[in-house]
Each structure stands twice: as structure tokens, then as C-alpha cells.
C-alpha positions as CSV (number, residue, x, y, z in Angstrom):
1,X,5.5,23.9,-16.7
2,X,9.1,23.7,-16.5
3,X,10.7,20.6,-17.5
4,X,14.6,20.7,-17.2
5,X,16.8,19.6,-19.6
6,X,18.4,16.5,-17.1
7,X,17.8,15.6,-13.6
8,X,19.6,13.2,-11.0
9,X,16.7,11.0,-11.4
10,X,13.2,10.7,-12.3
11,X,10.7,9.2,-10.6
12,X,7.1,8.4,-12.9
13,X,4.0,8.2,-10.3
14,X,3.3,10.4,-8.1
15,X,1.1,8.6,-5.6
16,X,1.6,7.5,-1.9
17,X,5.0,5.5,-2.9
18,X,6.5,8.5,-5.7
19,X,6.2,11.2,-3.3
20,X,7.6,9.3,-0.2
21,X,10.6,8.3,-2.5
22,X,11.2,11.9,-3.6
23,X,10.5,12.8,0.4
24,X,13.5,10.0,1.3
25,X,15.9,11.0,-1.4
26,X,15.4,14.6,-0.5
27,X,16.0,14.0,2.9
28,X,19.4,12.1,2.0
29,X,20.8,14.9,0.3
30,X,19.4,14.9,-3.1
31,X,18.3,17.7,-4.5
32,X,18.2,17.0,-8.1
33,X,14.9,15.2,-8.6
34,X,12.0,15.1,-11.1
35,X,9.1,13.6,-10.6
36,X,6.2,13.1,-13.3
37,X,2.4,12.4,-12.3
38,X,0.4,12.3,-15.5
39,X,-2.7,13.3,-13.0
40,X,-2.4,15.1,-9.6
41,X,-0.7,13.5,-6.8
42,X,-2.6,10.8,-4.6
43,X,-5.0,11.1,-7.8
44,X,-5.4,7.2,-8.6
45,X,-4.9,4.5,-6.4
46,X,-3.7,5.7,-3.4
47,X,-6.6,8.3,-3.4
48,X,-9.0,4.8,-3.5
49,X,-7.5,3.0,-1.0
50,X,-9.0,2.7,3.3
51,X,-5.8,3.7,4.5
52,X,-5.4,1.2,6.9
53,X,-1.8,0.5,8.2
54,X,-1.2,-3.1,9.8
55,X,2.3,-5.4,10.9
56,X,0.1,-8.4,11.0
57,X,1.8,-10.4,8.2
58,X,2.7,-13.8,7.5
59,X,6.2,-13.0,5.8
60,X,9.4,-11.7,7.4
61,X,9.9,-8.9,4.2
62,X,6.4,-7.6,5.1
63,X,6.5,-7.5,8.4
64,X,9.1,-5.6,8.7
65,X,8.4,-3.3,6.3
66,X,5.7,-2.2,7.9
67,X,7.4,-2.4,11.4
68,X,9.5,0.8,10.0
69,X,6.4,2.2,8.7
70,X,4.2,2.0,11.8
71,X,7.6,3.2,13.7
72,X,7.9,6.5,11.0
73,X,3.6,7.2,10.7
74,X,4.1,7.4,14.9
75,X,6.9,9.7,14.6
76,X,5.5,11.7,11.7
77,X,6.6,15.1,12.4
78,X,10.3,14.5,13.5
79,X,10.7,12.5,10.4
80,X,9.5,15.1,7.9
81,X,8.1,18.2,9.9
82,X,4.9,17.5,8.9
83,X,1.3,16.3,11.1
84,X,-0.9,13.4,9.9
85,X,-3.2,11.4,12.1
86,X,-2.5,8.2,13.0
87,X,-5.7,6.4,14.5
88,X,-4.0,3.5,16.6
89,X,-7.4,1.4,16.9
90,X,-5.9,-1.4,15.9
91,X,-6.5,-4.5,13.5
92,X,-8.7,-7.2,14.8
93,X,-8.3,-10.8,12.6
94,X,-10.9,-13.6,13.3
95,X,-10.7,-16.7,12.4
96,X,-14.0,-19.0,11.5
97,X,-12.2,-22.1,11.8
98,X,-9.3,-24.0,13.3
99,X,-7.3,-24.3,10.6
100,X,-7.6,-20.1,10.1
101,X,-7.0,-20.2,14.0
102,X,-3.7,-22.1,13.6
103,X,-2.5,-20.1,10.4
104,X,-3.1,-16.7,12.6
105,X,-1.3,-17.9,15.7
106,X,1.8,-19.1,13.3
107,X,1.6,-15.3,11.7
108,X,1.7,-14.1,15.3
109,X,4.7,-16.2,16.4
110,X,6.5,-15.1,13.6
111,X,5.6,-11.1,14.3
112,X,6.5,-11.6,17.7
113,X,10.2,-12.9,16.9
114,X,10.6,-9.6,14.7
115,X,9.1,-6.9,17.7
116,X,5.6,-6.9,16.6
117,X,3.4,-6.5,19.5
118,X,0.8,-8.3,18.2
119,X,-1.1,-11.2,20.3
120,X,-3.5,-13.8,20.0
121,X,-7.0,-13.6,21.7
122,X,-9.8,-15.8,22.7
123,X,-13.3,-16.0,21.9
124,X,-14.1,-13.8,25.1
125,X,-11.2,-11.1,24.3
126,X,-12.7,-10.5,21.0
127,X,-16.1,-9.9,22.8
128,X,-14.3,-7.4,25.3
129,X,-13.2,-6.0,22.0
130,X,-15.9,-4.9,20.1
131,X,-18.8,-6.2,21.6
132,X,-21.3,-6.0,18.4
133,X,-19.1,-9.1,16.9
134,X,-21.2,-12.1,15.6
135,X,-19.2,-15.1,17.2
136,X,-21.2,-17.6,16.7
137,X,-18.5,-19.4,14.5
138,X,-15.2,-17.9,15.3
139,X,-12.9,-20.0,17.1
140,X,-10.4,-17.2,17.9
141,X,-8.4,-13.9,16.7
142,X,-5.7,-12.0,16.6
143,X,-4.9,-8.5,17.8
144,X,-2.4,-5.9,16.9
145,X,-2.9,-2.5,19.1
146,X,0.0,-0.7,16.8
147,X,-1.7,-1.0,13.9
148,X,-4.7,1.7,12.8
149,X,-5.1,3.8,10.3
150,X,-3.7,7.1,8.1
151,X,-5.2,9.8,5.5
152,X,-3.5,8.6,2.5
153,X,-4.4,12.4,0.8
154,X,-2.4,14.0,3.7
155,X,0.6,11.2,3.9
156,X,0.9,12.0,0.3
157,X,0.7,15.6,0.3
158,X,3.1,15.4,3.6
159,X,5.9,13.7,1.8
160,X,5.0,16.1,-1.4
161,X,5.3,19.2,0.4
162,X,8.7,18.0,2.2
163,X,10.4,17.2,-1.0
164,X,9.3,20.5,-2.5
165,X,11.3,22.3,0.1
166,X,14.2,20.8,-0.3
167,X,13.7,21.4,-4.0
168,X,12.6,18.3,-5.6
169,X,10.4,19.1,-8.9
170,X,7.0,17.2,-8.8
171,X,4.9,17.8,-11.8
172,X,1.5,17.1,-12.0
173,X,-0.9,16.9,-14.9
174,X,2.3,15.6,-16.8
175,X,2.6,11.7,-18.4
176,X,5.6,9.9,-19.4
177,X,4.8,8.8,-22.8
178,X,8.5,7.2,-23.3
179,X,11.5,6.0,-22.3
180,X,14.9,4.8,-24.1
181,X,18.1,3.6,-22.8
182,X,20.9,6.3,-24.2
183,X,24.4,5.9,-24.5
184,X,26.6,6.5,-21.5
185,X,24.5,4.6,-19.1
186,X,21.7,7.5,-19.1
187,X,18.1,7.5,-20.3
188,X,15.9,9.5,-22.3
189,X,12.6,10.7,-20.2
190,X,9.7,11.5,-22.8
191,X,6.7,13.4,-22.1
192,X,4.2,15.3,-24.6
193,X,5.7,18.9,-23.9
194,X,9.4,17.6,-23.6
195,X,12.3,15.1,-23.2
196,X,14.6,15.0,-20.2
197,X,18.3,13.1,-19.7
198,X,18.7,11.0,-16.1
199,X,21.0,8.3,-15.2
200,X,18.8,7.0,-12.9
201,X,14.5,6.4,-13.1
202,X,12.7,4.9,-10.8
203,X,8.8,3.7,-11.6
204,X,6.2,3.7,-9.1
205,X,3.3,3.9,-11.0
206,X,1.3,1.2,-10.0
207,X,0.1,-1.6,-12.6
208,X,1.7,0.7,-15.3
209,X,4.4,-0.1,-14.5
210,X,4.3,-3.4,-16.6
211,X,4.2,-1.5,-19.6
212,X,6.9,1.5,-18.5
213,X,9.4,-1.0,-17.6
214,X,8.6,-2.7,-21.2
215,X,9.9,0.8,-23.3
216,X,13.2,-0.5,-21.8
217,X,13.1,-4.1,-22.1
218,X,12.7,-5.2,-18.5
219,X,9.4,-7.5,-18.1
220,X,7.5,-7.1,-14.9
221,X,4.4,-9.1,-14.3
222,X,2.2,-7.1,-12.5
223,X,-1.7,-7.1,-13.3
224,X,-4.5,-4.6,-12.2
225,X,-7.1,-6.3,-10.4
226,X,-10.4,-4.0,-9.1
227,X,-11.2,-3.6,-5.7
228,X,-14.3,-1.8,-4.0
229,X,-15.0,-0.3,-1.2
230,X,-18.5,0.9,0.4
231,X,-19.2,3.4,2.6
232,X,-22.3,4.1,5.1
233,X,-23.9,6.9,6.3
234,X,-23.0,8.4,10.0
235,X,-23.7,5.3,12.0
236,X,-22.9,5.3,15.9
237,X,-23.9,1.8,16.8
238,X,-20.7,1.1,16.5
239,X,-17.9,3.2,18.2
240,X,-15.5,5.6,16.2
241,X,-12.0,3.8,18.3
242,X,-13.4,0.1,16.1
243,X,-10.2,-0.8,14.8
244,X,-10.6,-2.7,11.6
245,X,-12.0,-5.7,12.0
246,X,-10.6,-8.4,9.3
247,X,-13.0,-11.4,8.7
248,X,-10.1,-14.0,7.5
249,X,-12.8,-16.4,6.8
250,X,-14.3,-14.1,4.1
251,X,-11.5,-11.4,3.3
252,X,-14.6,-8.7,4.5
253,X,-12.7,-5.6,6.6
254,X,-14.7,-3.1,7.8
255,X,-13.5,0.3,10.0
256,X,-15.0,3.7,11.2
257,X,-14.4,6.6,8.9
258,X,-16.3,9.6,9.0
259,X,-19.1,8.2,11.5
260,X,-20.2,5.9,9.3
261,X,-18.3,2.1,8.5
262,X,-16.0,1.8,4.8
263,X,-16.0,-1.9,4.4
264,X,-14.2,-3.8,0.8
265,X,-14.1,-7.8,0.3
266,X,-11.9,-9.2,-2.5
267,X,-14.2,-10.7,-5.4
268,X,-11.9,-13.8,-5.9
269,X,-13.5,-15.1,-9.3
270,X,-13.0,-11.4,-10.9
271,X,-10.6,-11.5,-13.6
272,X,-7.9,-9.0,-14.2
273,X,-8.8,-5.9,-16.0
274,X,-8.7,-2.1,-15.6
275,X,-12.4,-1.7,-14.8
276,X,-13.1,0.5,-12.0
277,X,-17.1,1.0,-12.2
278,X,-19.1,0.4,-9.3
279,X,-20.9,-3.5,-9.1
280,X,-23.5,-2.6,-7.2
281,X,-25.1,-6.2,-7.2
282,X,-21.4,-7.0,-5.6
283,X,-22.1,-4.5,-2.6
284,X,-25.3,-6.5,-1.9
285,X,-23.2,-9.9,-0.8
286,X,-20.5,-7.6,0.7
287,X,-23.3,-6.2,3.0
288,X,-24.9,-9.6,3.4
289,X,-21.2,-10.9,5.1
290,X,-21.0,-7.9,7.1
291,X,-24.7,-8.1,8.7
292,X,-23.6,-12.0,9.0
293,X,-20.5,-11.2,10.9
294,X,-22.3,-7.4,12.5
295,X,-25.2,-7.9,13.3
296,X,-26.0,-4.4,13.9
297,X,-24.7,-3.1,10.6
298,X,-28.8,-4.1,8.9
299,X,-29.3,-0.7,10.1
300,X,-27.0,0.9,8.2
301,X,-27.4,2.6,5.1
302,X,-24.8,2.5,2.1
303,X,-24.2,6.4,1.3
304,X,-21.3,5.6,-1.7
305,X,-18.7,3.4,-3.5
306,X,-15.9,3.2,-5.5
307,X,-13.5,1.6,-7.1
308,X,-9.9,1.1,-7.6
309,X,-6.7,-0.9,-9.0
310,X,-4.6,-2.8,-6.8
311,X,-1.4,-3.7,-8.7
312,X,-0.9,-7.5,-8.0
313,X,2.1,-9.8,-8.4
314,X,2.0,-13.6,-8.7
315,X,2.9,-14.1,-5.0
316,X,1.0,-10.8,-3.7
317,X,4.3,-9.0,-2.7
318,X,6.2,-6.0,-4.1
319,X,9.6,-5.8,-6.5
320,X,11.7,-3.2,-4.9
321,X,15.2,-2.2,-6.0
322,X,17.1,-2.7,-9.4
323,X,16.5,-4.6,-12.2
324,X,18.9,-5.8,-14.9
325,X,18.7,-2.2,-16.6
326,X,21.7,-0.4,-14.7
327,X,20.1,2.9,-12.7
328,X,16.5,1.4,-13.4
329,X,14.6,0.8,-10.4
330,X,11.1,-0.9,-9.1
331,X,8.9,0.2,-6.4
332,X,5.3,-1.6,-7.7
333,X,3.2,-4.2,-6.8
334,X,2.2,-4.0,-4.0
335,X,-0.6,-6.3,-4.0
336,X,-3.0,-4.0,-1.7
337,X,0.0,-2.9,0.4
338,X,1.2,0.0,-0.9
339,X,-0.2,2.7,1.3
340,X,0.8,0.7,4.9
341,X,4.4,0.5,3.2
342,X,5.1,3.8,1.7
343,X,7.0,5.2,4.4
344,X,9.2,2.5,4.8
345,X,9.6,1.8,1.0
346,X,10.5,5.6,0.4
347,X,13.8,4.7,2.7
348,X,14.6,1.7,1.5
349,X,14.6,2.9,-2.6
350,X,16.1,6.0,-1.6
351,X,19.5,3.9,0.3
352,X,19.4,1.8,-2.7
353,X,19.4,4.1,-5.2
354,X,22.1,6.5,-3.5
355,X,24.2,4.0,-1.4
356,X,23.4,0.7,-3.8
357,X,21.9,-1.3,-1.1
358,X,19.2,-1.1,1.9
359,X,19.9,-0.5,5.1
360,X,16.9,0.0,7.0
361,X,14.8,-3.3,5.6
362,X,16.6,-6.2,3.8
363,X,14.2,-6.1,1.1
364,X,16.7,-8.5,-1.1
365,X,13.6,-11.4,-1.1
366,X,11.5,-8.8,-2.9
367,X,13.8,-8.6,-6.3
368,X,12.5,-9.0,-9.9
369,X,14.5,-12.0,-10.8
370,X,12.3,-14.1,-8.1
371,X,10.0,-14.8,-10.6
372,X,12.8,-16.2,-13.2
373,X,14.5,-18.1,-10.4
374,X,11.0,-19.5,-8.9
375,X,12.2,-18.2,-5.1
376,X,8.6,-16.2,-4.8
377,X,7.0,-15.6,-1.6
378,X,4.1,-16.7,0.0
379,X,1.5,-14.0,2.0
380,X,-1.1,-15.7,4.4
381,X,-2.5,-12.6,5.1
382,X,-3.8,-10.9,1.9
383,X,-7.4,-9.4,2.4
């Protein structure tokens, strides 16, 4: 391992978000760059997530966040060179009741008015959709045929491999352990092996970054909250072009992966807490709302689960951009979203950090002192 003695900046977490930062500020003309993963890359979280990519939001910030990053994962390989599949199947929302029904069209109006191609759809129109659909109680949906689906180990091994060839540093198997402010506006980057001088870090490490940010004083409440997912064998009742369907009732969301169905349902009565074992007992009233909601899917056998953190915020949305540290940045919390965001996030960090302000997304609603100030957001469309 070679750790220099200083770097432009330093980036600790080397998931989905790290790499596509590194990837952004490589692509700007940076060539300086360290970036620390205390595992591998796409180890963690991002490595747990469905990889599901959506613009059907209920806040401006969001959508358009991921407008730019549907708009980039479509044009993959003339923004970085690199392939990755991008399964445009869609993301189906039903709604169990009027009151959902209204909520979704208001979400839709709202999309619409920013270029999101996203529509309402009947009772009928659902059943033209996927056929298999229980819709016994649903009252109506929405339907967005942009959205779909990535491989977050290949997004994140895409942007990776980009900012290694410009000649970013990203080292794996390597923790931060410290960080102090130093004189002359620059800070001191401690891991176990060695110490390295930057004027500028930027964490995107997840729910750690609560305590990172701490070493330098800035407070950032974020909180790790589990989330699983299960997974069925190869099961062709249903067809490999399902886009996810999203149970708004419930929270259940359930797409094709591999031949068989991954499906996850937020437990809303589970604490926070970094536990990421396996409730099976939990997997048996997940199944029980998808047989409710598919039918079909009693035929279906559950092959695996797992488990992973998704780093929440009190109003389920990110804090991108600077803090009140000079040349110390945020990309974390993401509240579930981190993966759909990425690509756009990785632009919007990189213009901030090197031209001191976004340019592609206004992303000013998403600051750290929101939560001082009480301007937080509210998402209607957090599964």
C-alpha cells in the first residue's frame, strides 16, 4: 500500500457515492485524489441494496436528482467509457386507497412540471401491466417507464475503474481511524499504516459518517436503520421485463432478478441499530403481503436474505455539500436513495467542491444547517 504524504482531497467510503465522486472529480480535471475504503469497494451497503433506480418522488431536490441520474445510467458509456445495464422495466406505485391515490397523482403533477415522464394509471392499466396484480383493493397507480434498474457492483466498479485511469488513488482494505483540523486551513487524514495532509475531505461513508464528521466537530444526525431483502428461487410465473412493483399501502417492492423475485418491506416499529442479521420470522409477514398483493408468488420459494444499513436522516433526504468546517464536505444520508442518486450526486459534489457551488442540480435545500434552521424536507415516497 502506498499512502502519499498529501493529496488534493480525500474522500472516506468507497461505495456507490465515493467512487462516483472520485469518477466526477476525475473527469473535471482532478487528478490528485485519495480515496480510503476500510473494506473493498461496493463492500457494505451499496453491495446490499436492489438496485432499483426511480424519478418518482414527491420532492423537487429528489426528483431531479434522479432525473440527471436516469439521464447519465442511459448514457453510461459516453459519460465514463464504461457498459452497465440499465433494465428500463419501469416502477409501478399502487395505491390501496384514495387518499394514497390522491398523494400519487400530486407526486406525479409535480414530476411532470420538472420533465419526468411519469403518468397516472387506472385500475385496468395496471392489469394491462402486469397481469398477476391482486386488485381487489387498489383504487389506482402510477407509472414511470424511465425508471428500472442497475448492478450496483458494476456502477461502482464503473466509476472505480474511470477514476483509476485518470489517476485517482482508491485504497481498499484501508480505514480512516482519524481526522484533525490543522493549521493553514488543511487536515490531517489518519489511518493505521499512516497519516496524510488534504485541504479538502469529503465523507461518504454511510451512517459513519455521524461519527467521522464528529473528529472535526461538525454534528450530523444520521442513524443506521436495517433493511432486508429476500430473494426466491428461478420463478417464471412472473415475467423477467416486471418492473418493480411498489405497494404504497404496505412499503412491499418486489422486482425480477436473476429469474426469481428480490422483494424488501420497511419494518416501521424497528428501532435504530447496526444489526444486520437475518429476521427470518420478518420474511414470513413480508411473504404474507406479497402472496396478498401476488397471488401467484405462494408458489415461490425463498432461496436467501440479507441484510443491510440504510443511513437515515430525520426528513429521509441527503446533506450534500459543505458544512461549517471550510473544505469539509457531506455526501450521506440518503435515506434508501443512495444507489438511484450516485451518478448525479458524484456531479454535483465534484462542481461544489472545485467550482464552490452546483451547477447541474440545485441541491442548496439539502444542506446540513436545515436541521438547525427547522427548513427540513418532507418525502412522500420513501419505501
Amino acid at each position: 500500500m502506498n499512502i502519499p504524504h498529501s493529496s488534493e482531497v480525500v474522500i472516506v467510503g468507497g461505495g456507490v457515492i465515493g467512487t462516483s465522486i472520485a469518477c466526477q472529480l476525475s473527469k473535471q480535471g482532478m487528478r490528485d485524489i485519495v480515496l480510503f475504503e476500510k473494506n473493498l469497494l461496493g463492500f457494505a451497503e451499496t453491495s446490499n441494496c436492489v438496485g432499483g433506480i426511480r424519478q418518482q418522488f414527491s420532492t423537487s431536490v429528489n426528483i431531479e436528482l434522479s432525473r440527471e441520474s436516469v439521464r447519465i445510467f442511459e448514457n453510461f458509456k459516453e459519460e465514463t467509457d464504461r457498459e452497465v445495464a440499465f433494465n428500463q422495466y419501469g416502477y409501478l406505485f399502487l395505491a390501496a386507497n384514495p387518499s394514497e391515490f390522491e398523494q400519487l397523482k400530486r407526486n406525479v403533477a409535480l414530476q411532470n412540471s420538472l420533465r419526468v415522464n411519469s403518468r397516472v394509471v387506472s385500475v385496468e392499466e395496471v392489469a394491462k401491466i402486469e397481469k398477476e396484480i391482486n386488485l381487489d383493493d387498489i383504487v389506482g397507480g402510477t407509472f414511470c417507464h424511465e425508471d428500472g434498474f442497475s448492478d450496483p457492483h458494476e456502477v461502482t466498479q464503473a466509476f472505480a475503474s474511470f477514476a483509476r485511469e485518470k489517476g485517482a488513488r482508491l485504497l481498499e482494505k484501508t480505514e480512516v481511524v482519524g481526522i484533525s483540523v490543522e493549521k493553514e486551513g488543511r487536515f490531517k487524514v489518519r489511518t493505521p499504516e499512516a497519516e496524510i495532509s488534504t485541504p479538502r475531505v469529503i465523507v461518504a461513508a454511510g451512517y459513519r459518517a455521524k461519527e467521522i464528521s464528529s473528529w472535526v466537530g461538525v454534528d450530523v444526525p444520521i442513524a443506521p436503520y436495517r433493511r432486508q431483502i429476500f430473494a426466491t428461487e428461478v420463478f417464471p410465473e412472473l415475467p423477467d421485463t416486471l418492473p418493480m412493483v411498489v405497494d404504497f399501502h404496505t412499503g412491499l417492492y418486489m422486482r425480477k432478478e436473476s429469474g426469481g423475485i428480490v422483494m424488501g418491506m420497511v419494518d416501521k416499529d424497528e428501532p435504530s441499530s447496526t444489526n444486520t442479521i437475518v429476521d427470518w420470522d420478518y420474511m414470513l409477514k413480508m411473504v404474507e403481503c406479497a402472496v396478498a398483493r401476488v397471488p401467484v408468488l405462494e408458489k415461490a420459494k425463498v432461496m436467501r436474505g440479507w441484510a443491510g444499513l440504510y443511513d437515515i436522516t430525520p426528513d429521509s433526504h441527503a446533506i450534500l455539500g459543505k458544512t461549517e468546517v471550510n473544505g469539509f464536505y457531506l455526501a450521506a444520508g440518503f435515506s434508501g436513495h443512495g444507489f438511484m442518486h450516485a451518478p448525479a450526486v458524484g456531479k454535483v459534489i465534484s462542481e461544489i467542491v472545485i467550482k464552490g457551488k452546483p451547477e447541474t442540480v440545485d441541491v442548496a435545500a439539502l444542506n446540513l444547517e436545515r436541521f438547525k434552521s427547522g427548513e427540513v424536507l418532507t418525502e412522500g415516497a420513501v419505501i
